[in-house]
DOVEX-296768 format. One record per residue (C-alpha): y, x, z; residue in one letter. Coordinates in steps of 0.25 Angstrom, whole numbers, plus 5000, padded with zeros to 4 digits. Last residue first. Layout:
N
YXZa ...
// end
This chain:
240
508346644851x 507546744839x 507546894840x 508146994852x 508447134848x 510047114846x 510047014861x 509147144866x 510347234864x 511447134869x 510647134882x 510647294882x 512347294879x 512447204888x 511647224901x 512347374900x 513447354911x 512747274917x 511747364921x 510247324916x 509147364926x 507947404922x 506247354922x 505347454915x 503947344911x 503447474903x 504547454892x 505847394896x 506347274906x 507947254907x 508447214920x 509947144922x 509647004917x 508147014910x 507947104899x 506647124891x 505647234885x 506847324882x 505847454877x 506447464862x 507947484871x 507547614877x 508447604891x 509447674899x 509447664914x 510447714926x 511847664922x 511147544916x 510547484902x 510747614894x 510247574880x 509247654871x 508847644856x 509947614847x 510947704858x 510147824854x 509947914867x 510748034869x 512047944875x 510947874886x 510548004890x 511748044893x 512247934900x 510747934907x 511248074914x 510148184910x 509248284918x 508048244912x 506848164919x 505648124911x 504747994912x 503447934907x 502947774908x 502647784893x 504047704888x 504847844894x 505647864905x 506747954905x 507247994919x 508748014920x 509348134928x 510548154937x 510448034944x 509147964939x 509647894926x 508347824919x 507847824904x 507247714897x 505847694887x 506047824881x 504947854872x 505647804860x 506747894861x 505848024861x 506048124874x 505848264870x 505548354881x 506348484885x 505848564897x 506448594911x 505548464916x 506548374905x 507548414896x 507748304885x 507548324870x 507948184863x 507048084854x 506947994841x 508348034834x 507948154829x 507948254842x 509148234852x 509348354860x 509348304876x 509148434883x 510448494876x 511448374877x 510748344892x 511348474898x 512648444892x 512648294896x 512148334910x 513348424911x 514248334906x 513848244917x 513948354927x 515248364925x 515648224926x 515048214938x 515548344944x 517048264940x 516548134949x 516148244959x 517348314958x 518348204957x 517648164971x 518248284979x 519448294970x 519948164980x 519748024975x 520747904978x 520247834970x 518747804968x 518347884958x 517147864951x 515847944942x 515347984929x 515547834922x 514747764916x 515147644913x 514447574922x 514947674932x 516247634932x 516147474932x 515447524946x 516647594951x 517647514945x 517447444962x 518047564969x 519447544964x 520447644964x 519947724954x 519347844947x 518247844936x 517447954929x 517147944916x 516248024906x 516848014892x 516447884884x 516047904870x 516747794866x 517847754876x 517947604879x 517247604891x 518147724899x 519447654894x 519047524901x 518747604912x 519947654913x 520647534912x 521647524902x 523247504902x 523347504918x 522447574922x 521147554933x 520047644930x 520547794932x 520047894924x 519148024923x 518548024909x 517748144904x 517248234894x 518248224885x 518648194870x 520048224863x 521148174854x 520748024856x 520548034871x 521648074875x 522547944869x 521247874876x 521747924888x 523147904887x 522847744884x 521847744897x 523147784905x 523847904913x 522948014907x 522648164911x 522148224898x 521148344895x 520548394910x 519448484910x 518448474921x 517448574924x 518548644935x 519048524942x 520548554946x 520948494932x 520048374935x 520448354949x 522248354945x 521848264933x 521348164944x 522548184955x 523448184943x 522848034937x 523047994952x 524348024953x 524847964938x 523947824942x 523447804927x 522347874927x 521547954916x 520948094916x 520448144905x 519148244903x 518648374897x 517348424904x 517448584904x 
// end
């Protein structure tokens, strides 16, 4: 069962959302929540799987509440407004609800959520970390170490990421990059957008939105992550 909260401050529209996750059978739900402040109260007694929360409230945004949670839960978003949707998903959340949402859609933001936490339990036992220098992946229906250093980035595609490695070779694992991204040592990779993550020894040069690795590789830098990556190269960078 995937534990979650349930959070909106609009008393019908928190009923209506509580009301779909007790009638979903894979979902298991904790707390129903009338504001941020109540959640959080939940929260610091108990983890969950997943968030299911309005944006717009009046003590905290959900969204602010979402960004300020450490680890962050897996989030699915519902509201009025049609242009959160974008902020939304750079912070990766599982899917969004544009209000008003019948079960029809619940279920396939909730099928979302659950087959996340399916990729992350097939991908805890095909990713065993080893030492600190490599993982065990499971690729063409065998198990293949992948060694850190190898990797020069890796690449969402859907339900799969490809991992390309600095000698011009690639492997396909069924992975999200979210998880990926969580197996992989922060001190050696950064994710740079929703659909690439990068070795940080292979930053040849960044110029505006496009950083250039190894093997003249050319990729997009998100806003979202431009940042966090520029502040990165300012810590590696000598002399004016």
């Amino acid at each position: 069962m995937i534990s979650c909260i349930a959070i909106d401050d609009e008393p019908l529209a928190l009923k209506q959302l509580a009301g779909y996750i007790k009638k979903t059978p894979f979902l298991n739900l904790v707390a129903m929540c009338h504001s941020v402040s109540e959640a959080k109260a939940v929260l610091e007694t108990q983890s969950v799987d997943a968030i299911f929360t309005d944006i717009q409230m009046p003590d905290c945004s959900g969204m602010q509440f979402v960004k300020s949670l450490n680890p962050m839960p897996l989030v699915v978003f519902s509201t009025a407004y049609e242009e959160y949707a974008v902020e939304g998903f750079r912070i990766d959340a599982i899917d969004y609800l544009l209000k008003p949402y019948g079960y029809q859609d619940f279920q396939k933001a909730a099928l979302k959520v659950k087959q996340y936490c399916d990729w992350r339990a097939s991908a805890s036992e095909n990713a065993v970390p080893q030492k600190d220098d490599s993982i065990f992946i499971r690729a063409n229906n065998k198990s293949m170490k992948v060694v850190f250093s190898d990797i020069l980035y890796v690449e969402a595609m859907s339900e799969y990421i490809r991992i390309h490695f600095v000698n011009g070779s690639s492997v396909m694992t069924f992975m999200s990059l979210k998880l990926m991204a969580d197996t992989l040592p922060d001190s050696q990779f950064m994710r740079i957008h929703r659909s690439y993550l990068i070795a940080l020894q292979y930053i040849v040069d960044m110029h505006r939105n496009e950083v250039e690795i190894s093997n003249g590789i050319k990729l997009p830098v998100s806003a979202t992550y431009k940042e966090e990556l520029q502040s990165f190269i300012s810590s590696q960078s000598v002399g004016r």
